[in-house]
PyMOL Python script that loads the backbone (N, CA, C, O; Angstrom):
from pymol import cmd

cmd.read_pdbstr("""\
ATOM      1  N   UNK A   1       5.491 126.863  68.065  1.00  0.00           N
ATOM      2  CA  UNK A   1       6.091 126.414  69.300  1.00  0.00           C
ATOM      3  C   UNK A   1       5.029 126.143  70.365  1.00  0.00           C
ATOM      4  O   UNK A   1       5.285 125.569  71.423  1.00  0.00           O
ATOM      5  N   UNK A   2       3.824 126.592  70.018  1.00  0.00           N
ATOM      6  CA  UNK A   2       3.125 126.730  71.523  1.00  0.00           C
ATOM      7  C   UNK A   2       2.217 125.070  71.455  1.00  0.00           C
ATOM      8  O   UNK A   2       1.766 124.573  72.486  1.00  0.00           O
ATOM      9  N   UNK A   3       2.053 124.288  69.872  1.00  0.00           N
ATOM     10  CA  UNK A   3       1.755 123.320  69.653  1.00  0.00           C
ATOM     11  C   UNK A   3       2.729 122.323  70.702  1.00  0.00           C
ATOM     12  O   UNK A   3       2.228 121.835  71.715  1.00  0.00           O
ATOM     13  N   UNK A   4       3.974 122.120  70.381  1.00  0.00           N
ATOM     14  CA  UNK A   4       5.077 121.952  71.083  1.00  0.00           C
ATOM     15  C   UNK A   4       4.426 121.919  72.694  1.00  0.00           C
ATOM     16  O   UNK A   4       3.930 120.941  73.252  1.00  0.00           O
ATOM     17  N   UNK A   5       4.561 123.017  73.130  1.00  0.00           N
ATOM     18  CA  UNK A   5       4.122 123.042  74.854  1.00  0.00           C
ATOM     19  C   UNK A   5       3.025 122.111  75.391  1.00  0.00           C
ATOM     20  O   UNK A   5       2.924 121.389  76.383  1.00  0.00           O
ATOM     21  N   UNK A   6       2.013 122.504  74.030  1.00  0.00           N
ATOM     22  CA  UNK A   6       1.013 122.000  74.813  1.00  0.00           C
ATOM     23  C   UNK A   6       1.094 120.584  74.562  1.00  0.00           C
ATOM     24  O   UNK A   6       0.381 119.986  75.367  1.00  0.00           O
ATOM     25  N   UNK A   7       1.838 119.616  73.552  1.00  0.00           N
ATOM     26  CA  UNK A   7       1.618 118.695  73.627  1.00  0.00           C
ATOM     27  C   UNK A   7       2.496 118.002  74.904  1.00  0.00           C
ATOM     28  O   UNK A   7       2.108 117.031  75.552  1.00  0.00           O
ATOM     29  N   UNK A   8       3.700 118.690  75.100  1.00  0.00           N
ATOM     30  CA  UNK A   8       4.733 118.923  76.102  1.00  0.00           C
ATOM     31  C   UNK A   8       3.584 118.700  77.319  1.00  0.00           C
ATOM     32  O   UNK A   8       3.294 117.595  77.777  1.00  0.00           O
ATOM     33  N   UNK A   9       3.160 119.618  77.623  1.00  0.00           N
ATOM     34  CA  UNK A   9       2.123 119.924  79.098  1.00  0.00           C
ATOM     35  C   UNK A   9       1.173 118.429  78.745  1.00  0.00           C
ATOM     36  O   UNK A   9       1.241 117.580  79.633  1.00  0.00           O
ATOM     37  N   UNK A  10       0.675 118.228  78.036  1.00  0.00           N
ATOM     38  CA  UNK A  10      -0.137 117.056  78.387  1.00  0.00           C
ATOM     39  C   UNK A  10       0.520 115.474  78.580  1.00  0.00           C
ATOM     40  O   UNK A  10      -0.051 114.528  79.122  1.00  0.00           O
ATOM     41  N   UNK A  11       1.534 115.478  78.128  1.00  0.00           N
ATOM     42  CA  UNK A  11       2.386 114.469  78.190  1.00  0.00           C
ATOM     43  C   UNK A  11       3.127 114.452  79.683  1.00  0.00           C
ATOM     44  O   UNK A  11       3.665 113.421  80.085  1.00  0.00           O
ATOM     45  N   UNK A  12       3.114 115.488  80.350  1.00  0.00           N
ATOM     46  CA  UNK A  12       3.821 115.536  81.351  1.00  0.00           C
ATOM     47  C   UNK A  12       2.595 115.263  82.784  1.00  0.00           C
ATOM     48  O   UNK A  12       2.848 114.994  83.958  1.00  0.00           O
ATOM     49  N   UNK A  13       1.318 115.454  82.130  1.00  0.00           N
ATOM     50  CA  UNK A  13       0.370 115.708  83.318  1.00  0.00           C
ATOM     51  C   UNK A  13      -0.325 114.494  83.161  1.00  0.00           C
ATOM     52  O   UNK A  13      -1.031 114.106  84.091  1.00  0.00           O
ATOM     53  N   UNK A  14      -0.216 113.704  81.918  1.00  0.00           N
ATOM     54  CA  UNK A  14      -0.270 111.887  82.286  1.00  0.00           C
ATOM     55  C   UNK A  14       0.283 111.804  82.498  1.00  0.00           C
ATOM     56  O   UNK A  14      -0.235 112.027  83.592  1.00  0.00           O
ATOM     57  N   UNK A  15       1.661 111.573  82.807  1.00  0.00           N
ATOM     58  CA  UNK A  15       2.967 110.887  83.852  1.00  0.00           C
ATOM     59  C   UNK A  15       2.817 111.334  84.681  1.00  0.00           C
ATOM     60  O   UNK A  15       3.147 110.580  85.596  1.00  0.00           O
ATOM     61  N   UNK A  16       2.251 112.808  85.241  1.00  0.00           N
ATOM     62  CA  UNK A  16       1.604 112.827  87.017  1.00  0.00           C
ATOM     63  C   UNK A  16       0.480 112.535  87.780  1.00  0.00           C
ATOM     64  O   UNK A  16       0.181 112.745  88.955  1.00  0.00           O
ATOM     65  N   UNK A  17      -0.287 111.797  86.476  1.00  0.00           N
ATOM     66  CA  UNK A  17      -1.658 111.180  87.003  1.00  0.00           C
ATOM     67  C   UNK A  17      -0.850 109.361  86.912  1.00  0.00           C
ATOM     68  O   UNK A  17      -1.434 108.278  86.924  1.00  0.00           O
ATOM     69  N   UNK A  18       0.317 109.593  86.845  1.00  0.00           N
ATOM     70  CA  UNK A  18       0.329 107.980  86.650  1.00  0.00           C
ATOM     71  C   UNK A  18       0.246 106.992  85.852  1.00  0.00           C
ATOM     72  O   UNK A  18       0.427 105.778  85.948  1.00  0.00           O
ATOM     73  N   UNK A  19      -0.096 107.797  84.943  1.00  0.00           N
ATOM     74  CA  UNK A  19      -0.755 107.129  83.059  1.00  0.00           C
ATOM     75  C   UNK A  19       0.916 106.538  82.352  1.00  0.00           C
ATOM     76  O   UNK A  19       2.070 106.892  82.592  1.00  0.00           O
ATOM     77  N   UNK A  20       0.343 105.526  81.436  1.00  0.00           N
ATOM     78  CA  UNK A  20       1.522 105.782  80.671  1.00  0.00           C
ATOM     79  C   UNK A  20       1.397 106.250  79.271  1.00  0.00           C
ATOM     80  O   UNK A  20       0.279 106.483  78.812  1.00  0.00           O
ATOM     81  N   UNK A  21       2.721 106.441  78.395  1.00  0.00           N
ATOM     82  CA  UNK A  21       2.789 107.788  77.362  1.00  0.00           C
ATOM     83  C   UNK A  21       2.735 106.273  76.310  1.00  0.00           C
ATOM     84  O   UNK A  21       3.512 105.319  76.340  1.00  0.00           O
ATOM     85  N   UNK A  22       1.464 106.505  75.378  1.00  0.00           N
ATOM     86  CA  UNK A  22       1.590 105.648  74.451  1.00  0.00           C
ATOM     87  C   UNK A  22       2.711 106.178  73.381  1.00  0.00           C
ATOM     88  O   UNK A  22       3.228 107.289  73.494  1.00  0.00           O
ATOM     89  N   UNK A  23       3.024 105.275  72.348  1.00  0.00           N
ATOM     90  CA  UNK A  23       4.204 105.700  71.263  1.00  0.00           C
ATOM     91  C   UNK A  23       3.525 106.712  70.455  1.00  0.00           C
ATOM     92  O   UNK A  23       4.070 107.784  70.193  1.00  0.00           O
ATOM     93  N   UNK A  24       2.279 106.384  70.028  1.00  0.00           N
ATOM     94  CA  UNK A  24       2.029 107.284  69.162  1.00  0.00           C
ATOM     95  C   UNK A  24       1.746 109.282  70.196  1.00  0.00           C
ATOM     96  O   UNK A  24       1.273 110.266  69.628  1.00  0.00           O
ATOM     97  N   UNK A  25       2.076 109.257  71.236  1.00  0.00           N
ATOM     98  CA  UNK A  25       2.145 110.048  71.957  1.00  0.00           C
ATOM     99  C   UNK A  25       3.500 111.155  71.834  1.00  0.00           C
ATOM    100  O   UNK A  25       3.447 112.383  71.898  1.00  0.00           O
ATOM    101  N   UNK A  26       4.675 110.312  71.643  1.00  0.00           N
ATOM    102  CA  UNK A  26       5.495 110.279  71.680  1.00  0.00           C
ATOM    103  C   UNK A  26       6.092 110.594  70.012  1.00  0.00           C
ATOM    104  O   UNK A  26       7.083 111.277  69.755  1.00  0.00           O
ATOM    105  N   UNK A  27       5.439 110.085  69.269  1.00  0.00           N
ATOM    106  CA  UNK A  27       5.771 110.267  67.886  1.00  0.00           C
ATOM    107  C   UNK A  27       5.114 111.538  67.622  1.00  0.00           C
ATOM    108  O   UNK A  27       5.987 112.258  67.138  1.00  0.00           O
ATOM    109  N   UNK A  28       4.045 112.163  67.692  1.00  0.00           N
ATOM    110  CA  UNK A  28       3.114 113.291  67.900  1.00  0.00           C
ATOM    111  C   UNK A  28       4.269 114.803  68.461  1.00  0.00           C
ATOM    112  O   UNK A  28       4.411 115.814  67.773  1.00  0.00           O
ATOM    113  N   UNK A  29       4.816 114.617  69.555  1.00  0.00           N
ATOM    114  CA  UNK A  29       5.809 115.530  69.877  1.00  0.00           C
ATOM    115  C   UNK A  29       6.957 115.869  68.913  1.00  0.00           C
ATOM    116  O   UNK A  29       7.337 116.976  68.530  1.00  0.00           O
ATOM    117  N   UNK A  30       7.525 114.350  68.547  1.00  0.00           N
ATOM    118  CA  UNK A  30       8.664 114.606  67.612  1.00  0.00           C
ATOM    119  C   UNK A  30       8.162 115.129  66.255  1.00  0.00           C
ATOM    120  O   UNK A  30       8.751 115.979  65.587  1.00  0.00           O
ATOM    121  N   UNK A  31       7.250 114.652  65.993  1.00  0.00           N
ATOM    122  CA  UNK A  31       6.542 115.325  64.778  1.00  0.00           C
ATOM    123  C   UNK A  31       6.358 116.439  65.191  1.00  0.00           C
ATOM    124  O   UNK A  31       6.914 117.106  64.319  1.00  0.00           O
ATOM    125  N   UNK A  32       5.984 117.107  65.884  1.00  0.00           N
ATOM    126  CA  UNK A  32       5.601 118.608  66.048  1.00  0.00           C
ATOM    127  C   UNK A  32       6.805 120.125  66.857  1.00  0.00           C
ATOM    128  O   UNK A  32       6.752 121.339  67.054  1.00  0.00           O
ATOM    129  N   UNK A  33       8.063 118.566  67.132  1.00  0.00           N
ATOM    130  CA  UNK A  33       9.352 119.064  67.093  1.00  0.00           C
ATOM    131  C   UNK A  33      10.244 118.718  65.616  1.00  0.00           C
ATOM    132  O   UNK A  33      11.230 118.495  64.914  1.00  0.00           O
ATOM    133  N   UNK A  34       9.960 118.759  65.681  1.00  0.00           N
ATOM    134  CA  UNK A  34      10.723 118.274  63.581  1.00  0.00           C
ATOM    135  C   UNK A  34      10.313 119.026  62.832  1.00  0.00           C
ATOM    136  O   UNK A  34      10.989 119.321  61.847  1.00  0.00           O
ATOM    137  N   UNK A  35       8.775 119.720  63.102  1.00  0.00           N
ATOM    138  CA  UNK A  35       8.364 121.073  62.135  1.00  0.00           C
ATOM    139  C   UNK A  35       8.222 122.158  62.580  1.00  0.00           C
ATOM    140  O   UNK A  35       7.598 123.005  61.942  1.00  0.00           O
ATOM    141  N   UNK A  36       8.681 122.382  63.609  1.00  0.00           N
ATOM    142  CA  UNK A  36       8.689 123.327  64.757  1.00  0.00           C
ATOM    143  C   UNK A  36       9.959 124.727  64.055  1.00  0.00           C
ATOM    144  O   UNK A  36      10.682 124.232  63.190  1.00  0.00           O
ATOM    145  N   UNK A  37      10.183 125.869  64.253  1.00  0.00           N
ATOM    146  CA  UNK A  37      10.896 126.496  63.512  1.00  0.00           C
ATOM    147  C   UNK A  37      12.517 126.366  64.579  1.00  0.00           C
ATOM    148  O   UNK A  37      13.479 127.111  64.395  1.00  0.00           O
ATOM    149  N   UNK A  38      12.472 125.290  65.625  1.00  0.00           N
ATOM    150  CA  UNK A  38      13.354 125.091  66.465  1.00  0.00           C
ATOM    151  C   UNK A  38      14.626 124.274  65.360  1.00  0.00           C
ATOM    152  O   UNK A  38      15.856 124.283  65.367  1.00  0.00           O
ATOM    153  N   UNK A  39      13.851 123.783  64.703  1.00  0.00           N
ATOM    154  CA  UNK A  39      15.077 122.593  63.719  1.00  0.00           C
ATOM    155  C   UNK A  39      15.270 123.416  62.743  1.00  0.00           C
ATOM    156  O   UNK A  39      16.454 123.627  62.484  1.00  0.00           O
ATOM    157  N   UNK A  40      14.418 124.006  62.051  1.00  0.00           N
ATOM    158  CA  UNK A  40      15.363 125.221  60.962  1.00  0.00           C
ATOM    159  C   UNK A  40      16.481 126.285  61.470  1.00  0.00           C
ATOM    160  O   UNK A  40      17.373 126.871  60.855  1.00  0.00           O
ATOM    161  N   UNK A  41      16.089 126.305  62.812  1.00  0.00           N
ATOM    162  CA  UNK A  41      17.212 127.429  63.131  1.00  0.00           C
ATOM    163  C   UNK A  41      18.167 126.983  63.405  1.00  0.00           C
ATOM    164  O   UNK A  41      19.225 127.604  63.299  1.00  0.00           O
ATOM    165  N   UNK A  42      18.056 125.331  64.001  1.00  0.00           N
ATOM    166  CA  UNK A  42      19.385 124.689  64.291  1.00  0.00           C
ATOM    167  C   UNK A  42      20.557 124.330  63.427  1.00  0.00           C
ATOM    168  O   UNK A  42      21.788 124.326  63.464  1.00  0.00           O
ATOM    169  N   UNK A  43      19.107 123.896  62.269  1.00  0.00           N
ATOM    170  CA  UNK A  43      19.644 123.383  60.904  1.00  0.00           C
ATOM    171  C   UNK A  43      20.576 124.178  60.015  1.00  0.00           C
ATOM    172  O   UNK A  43      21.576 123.788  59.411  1.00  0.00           O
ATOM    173  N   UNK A  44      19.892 125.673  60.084  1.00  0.00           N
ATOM    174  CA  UNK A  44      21.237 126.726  59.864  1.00  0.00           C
ATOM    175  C   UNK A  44      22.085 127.032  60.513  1.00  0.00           C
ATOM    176  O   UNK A  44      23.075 127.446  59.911  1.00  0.00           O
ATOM    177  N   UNK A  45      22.129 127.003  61.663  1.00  0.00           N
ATOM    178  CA  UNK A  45      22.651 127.715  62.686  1.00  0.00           C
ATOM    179  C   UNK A  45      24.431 125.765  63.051  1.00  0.00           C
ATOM    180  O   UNK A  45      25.472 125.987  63.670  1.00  0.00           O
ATOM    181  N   UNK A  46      24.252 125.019  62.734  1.00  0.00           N
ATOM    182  CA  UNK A  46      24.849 124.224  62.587  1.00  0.00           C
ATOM    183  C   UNK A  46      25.275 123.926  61.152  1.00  0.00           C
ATOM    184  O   UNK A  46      26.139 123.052  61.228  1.00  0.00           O
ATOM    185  N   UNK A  47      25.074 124.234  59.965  1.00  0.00           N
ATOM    186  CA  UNK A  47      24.924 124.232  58.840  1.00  0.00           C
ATOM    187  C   UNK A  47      24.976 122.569  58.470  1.00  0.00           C
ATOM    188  O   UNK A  47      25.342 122.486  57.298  1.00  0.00           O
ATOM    189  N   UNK A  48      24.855 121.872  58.767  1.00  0.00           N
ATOM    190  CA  UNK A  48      25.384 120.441  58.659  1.00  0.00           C
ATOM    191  C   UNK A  48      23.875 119.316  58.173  1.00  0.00           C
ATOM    192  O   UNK A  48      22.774 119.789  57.889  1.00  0.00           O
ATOM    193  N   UNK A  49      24.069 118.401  58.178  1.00  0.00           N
ATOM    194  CA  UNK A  49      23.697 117.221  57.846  1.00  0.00           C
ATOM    195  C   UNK A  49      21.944 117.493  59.233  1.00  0.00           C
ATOM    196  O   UNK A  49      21.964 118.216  60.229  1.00  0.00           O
ATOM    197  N   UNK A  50      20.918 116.772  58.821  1.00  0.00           N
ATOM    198  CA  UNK A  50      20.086 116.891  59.445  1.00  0.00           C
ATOM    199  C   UNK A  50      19.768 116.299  60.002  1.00  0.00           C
ATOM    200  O   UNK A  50      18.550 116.305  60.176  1.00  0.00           O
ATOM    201  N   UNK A  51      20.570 115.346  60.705  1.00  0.00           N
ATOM    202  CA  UNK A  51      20.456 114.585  62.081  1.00  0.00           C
ATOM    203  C   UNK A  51      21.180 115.654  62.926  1.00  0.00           C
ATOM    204  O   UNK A  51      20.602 115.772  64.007  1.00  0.00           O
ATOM    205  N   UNK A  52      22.129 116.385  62.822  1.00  0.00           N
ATOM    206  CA  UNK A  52      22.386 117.157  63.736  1.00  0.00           C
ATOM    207  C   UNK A  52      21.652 118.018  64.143  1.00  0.00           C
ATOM    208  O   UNK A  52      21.882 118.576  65.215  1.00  0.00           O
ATOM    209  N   UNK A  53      20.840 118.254  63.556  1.00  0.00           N
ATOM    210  CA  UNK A  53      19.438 119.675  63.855  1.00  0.00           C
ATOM    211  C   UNK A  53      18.540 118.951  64.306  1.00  0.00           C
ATOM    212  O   UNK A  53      17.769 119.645  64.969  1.00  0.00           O
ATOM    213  N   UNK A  54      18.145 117.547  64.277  1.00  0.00           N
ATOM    214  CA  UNK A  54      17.439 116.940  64.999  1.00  0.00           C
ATOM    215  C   UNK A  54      17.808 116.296  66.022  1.00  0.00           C
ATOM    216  O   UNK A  54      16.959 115.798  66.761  1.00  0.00           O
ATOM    217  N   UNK A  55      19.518 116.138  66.344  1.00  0.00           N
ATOM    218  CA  UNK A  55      19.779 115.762  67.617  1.00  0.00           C
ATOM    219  C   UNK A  55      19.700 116.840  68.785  1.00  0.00           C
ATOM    220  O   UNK A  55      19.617 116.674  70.001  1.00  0.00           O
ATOM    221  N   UNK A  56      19.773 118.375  67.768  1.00  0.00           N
ATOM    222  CA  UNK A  56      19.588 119.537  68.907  1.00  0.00           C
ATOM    223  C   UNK A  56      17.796 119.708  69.156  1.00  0.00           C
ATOM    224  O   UNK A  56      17.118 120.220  70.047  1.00  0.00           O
ATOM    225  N   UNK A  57      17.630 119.333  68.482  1.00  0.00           N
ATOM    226  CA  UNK A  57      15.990 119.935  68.774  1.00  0.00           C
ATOM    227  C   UNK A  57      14.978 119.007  69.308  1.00  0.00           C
ATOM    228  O   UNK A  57      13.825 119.325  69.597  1.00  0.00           O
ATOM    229  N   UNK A  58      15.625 117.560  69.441  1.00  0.00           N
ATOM    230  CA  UNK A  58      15.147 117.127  70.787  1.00  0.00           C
ATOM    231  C   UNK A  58      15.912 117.414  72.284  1.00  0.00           C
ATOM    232  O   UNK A  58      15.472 117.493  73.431  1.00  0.00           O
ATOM    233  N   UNK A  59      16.980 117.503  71.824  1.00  0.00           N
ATOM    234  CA  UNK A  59      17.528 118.377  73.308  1.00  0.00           C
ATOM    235  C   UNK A  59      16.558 120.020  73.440  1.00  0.00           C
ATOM    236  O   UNK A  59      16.369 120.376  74.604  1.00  0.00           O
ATOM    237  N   UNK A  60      16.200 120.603  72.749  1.00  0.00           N
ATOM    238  CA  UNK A  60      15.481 121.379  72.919  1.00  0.00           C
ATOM    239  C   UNK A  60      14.175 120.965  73.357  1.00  0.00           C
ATOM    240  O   UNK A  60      13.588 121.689  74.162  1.00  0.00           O
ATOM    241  N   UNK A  61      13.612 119.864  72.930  1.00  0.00           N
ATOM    242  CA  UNK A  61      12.526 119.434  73.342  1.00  0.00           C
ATOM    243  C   UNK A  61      12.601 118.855  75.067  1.00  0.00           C
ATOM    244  O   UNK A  61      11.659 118.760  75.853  1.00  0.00           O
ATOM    245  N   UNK A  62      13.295 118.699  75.176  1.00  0.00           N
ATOM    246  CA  UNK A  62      13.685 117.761  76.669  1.00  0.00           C
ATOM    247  C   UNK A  62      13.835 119.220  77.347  1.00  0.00           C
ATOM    248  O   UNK A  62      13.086 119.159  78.322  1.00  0.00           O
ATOM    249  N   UNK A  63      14.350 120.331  77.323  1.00  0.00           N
ATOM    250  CA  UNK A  63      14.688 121.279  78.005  1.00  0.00           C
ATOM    251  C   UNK A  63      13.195 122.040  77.893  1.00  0.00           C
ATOM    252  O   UNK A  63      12.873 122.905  78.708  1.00  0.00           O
ATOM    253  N   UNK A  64      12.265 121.595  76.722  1.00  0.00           N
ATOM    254  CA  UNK A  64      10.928 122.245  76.821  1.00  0.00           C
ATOM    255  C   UNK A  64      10.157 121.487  78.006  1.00  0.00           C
ATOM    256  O   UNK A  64       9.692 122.146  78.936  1.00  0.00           O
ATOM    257  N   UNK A  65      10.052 120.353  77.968  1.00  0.00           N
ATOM    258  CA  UNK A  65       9.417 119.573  78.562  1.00  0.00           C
ATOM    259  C   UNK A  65       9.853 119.291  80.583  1.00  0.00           C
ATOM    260  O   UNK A  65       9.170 118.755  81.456  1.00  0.00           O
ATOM    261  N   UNK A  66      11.150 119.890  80.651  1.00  0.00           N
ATOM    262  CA  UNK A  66      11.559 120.300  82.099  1.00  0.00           C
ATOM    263  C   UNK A  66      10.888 121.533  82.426  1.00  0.00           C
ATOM    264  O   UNK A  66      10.467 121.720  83.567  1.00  0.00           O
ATOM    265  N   UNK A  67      10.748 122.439  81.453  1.00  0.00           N
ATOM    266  CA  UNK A  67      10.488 123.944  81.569  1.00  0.00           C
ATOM    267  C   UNK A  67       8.936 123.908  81.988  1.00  0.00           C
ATOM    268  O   UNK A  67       8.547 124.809  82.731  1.00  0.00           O
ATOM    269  N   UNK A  68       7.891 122.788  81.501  1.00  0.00           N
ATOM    270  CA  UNK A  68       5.953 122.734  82.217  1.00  0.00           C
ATOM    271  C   UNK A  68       6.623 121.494  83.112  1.00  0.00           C
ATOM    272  O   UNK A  68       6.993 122.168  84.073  1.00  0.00           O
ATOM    273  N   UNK A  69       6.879 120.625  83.318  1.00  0.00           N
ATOM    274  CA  UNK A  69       7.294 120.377  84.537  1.00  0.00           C
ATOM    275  C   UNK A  69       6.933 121.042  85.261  1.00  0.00           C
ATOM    276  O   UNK A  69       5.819 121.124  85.779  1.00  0.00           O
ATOM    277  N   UNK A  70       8.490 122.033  85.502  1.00  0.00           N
ATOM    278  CA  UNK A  70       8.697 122.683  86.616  1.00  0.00           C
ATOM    279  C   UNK A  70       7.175 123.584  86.481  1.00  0.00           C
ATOM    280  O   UNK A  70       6.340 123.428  87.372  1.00  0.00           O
ATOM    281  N   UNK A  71       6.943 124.332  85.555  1.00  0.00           N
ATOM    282  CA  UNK A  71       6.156 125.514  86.064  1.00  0.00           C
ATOM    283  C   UNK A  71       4.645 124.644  86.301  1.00  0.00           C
ATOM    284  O   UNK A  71       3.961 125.389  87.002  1.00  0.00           O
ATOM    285  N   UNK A  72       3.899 123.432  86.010  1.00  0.00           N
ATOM    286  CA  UNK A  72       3.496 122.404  86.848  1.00  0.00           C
ATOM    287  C   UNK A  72       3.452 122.512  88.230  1.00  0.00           C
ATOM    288  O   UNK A  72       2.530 122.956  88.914  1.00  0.00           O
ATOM    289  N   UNK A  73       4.746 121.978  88.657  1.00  0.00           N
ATOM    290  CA  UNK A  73       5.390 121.896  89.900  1.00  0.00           C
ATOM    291  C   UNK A  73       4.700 123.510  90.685  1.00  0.00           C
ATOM    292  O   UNK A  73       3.958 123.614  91.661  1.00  0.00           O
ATOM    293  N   UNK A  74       5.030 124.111  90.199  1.00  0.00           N
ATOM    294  CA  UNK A  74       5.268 125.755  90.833  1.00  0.00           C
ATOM    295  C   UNK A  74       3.532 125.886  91.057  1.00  0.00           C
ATOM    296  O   UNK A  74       2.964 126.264  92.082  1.00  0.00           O
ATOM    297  N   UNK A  75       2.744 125.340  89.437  1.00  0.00           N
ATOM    298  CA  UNK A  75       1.200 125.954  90.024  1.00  0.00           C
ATOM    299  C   UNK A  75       0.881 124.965  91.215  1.00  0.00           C
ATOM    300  O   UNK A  75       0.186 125.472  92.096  1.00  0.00           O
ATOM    301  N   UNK A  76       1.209 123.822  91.385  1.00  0.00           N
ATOM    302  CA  UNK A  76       0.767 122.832  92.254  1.00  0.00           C
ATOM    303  C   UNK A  76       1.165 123.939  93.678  1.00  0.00           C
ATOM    304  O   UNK A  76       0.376 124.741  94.179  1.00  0.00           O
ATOM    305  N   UNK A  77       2.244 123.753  94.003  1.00  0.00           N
ATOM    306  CA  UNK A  77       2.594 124.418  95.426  1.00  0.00           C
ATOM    307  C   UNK A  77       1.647 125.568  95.560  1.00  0.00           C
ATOM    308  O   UNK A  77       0.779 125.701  96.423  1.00  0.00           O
ATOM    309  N   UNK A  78       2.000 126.543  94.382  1.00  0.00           N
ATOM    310  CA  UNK A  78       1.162 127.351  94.681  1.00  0.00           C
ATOM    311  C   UNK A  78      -0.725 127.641  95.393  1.00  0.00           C
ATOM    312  O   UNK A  78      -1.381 128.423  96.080  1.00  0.00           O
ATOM    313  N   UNK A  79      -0.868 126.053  94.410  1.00  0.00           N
ATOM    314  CA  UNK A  79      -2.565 125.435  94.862  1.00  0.00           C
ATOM    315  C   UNK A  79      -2.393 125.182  96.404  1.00  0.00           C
ATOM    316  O   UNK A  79      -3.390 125.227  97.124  1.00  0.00           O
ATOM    317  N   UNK A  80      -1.551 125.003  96.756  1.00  0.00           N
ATOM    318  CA  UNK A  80      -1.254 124.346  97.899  1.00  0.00           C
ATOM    319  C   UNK A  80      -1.393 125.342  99.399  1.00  0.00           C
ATOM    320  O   UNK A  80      -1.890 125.164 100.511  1.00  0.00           O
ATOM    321  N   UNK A  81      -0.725 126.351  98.775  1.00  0.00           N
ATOM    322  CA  UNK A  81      -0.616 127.323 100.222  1.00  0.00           C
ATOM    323  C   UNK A  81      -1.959 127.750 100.289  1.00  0.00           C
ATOM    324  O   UNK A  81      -2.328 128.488 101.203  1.00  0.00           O
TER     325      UNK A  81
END
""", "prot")
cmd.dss("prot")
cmd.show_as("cartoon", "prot")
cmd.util.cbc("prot")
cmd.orient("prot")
């Protein structure tokens, strides 16, 4: 998971320098959300077909990727005071 973050955190800190997210940037995450132990647990935990464990575990990914955002956000202010 922490592969996950960090590719999460760097993807998020070119879109605050202004950069844009090449595809293969983007394919890199899902790849490293697709082997992540986030889709096996979904994958059981839904017992079903495996687009459904991959429709949850990019929603997991999107809720990862709000989560360095924000805490982003939080060290910035913090730089700030």
């Amino acid at each position: 998971m922490s592969e996950v973050r960090a590719c999460a955190r760097a993807l998020v800190q070119r879109v605050a320098e202004g950069g844009e997210i090449p595809i293969a940037s983007l394919r890199e995450i899902a790849d490293l959300v697709l082997r992540s132990e986030l889709v096996a647990v979904s994958q059981q935990l839904l017992d079903g077909p495996p687009e459904f464990a991959l429709r949850r575990a990019m929603e997991l990914a999107g809720l990862i990727l709000a989560v360095v955002a924000s805490d982003g956000r939080k060290v910035e202010q913090e730089a700030a005071k």
